[in-house]
C-alpha positions in Angstrom: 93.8 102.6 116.9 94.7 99.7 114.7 91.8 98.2 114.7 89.7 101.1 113.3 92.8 102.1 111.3 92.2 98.6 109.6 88.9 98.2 109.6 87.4 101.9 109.8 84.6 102.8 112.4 81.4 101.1 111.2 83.0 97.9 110.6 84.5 97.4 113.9 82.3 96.3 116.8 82.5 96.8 120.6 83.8 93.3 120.5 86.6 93.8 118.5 87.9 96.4 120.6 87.8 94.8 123.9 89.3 91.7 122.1 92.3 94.0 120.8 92.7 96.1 124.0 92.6 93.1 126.2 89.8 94.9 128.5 86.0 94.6 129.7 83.1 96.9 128.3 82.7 98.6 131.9 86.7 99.4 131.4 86.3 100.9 127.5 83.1 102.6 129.0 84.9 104.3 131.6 88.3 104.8 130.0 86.8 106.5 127.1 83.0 106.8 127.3 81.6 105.1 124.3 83.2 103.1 120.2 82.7 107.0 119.0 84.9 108.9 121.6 87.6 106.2 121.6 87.4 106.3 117.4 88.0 110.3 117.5 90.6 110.0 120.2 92.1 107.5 117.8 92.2 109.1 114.9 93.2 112.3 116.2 96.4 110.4 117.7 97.2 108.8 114.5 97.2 112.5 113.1 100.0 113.7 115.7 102.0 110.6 114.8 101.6 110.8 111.0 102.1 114.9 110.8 104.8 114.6 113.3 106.5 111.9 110.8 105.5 113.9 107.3 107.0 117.1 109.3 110.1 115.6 110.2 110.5 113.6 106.6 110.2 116.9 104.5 113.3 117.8 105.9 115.3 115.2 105.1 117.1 115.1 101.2 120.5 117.0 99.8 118.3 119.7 98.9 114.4 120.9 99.4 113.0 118.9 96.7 114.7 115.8 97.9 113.6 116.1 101.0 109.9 116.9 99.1 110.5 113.6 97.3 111.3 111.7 100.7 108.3 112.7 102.5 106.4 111.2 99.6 107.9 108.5 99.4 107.7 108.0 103.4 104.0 107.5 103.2 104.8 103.8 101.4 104.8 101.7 104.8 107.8 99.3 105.1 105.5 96.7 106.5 103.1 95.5 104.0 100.0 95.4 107.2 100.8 99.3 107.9 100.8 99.8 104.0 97.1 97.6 103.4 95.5 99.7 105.9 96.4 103.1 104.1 96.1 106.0 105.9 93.8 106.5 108.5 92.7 110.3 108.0 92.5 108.7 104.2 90.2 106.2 105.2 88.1 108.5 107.9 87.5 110.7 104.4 85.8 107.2 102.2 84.3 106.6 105.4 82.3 110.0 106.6 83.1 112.0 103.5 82.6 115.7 104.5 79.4 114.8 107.1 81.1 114.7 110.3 82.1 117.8 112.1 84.3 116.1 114.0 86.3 114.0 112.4 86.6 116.9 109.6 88.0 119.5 112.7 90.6 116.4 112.9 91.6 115.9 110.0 91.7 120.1 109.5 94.1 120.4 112.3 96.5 118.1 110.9 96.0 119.5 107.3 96.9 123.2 109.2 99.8 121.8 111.1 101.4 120.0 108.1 100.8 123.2 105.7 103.2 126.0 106.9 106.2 123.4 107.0 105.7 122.1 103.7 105.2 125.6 102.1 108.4 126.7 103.9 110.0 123.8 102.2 108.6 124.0 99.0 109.9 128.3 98.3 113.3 126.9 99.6 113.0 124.8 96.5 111.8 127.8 94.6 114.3 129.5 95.5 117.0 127.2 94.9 115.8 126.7 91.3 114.7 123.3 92.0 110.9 124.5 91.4 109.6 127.2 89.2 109.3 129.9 90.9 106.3 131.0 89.0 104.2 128.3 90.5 101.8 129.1 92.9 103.3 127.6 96.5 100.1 126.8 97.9 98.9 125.0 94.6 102.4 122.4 95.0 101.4 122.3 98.1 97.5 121.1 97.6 99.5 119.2 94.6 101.9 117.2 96.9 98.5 116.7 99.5 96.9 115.1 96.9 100.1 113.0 95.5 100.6 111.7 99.4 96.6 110.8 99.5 96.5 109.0 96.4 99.5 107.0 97.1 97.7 106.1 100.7 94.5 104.9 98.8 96.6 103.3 96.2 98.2 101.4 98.5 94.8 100.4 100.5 93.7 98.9 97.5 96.8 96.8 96.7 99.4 98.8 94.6 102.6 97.2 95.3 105.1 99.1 96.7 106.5 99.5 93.5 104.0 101.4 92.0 103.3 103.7 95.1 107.4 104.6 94.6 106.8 104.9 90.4 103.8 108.0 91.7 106.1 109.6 94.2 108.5 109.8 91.7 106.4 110.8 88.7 105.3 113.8 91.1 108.6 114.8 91.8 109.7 115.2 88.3 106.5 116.9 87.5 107.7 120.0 90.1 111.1 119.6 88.9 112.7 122.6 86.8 113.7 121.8 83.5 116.5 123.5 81.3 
């Protein structure tokens, strides 16, 4: 998974992955039947562990925007690797746009799974005053799905962390209510 999350499917050979998995061609043959099969059972298991994480973030905070503003600011890696690489469903998106049927189903199935927790959190925060009511839930929540991309790309292409924290935040003050 690291590999492709790194270097994205094209650019990693057969090669690399026997290196990284410490195994012979025969083995990645009949572990996982071919580079394509082992990059969507890849990606799709970086999607359970990223979801799983966003899910679990959203909930943390004093109040439902706080936890809003942690999981944004949970997709800024610690580790300055993890944060190079970006995101992986990001990178599957510069990488097959909108062409491949499968990685898109991926990459749906996570956008499905993270969507009715984050909309849950999102009219607590309506309701609590902490976000205008009037707004549209589902359009914070495409809003915040953007915000969390573009901080992945951002940080693929260098941002320091500082910057990536400066956009979470700037987002969160956009949602916020003001008097």
């Amino acid at each position: 998974m690291r590999v492709f999350w790194s270097r994205g499917y094209s650019a990693t050979s057969t090669e690399d992955l026997l290196a990284a998995m410490e195994i012979g061609r025969q083995s990645l043959y009949n572990a996982f039947g071919d580079k394509r099969k082992l990059y969507l059972e890849a990606l799709d298991r970086y999607h359970q562990h990223s979801i799983s994480g966003h899910i679990e973030r959203r909930t943390r905070g004093a109040s439902a925007l706080a936890g809003i503003k942690v999981l944004l600011l949970g997709t800024i890696a610690d580790n300055a690797g993890d944060r190079e690489n970006g995101c992986m469903g990001v990178n599957s998106v510069g990488e097959f746009g909108a062409t491949d049927a499968e990685v898109n189903a991926i990459r749906a199935a996570g956008a499905k799974r993270l969507k009715q927790p984050l909309l849950a959190r999102i009219h607590e925060a309506q309701r609590n005053g902490e976000i205008d009511p009037q707004m549209n839930a589902e359009d914070v929540a495409l809003f915040i799905g953007s915000t969390m991309q573009s901080i992945q790309l951002g940080a693929r292409g260098g941002m320091t962390p500082t910057a990536l924290r400066r956009m979470a935040k700037f987002a969160v003050e956009r949602l916020t209510v003001r008097s």
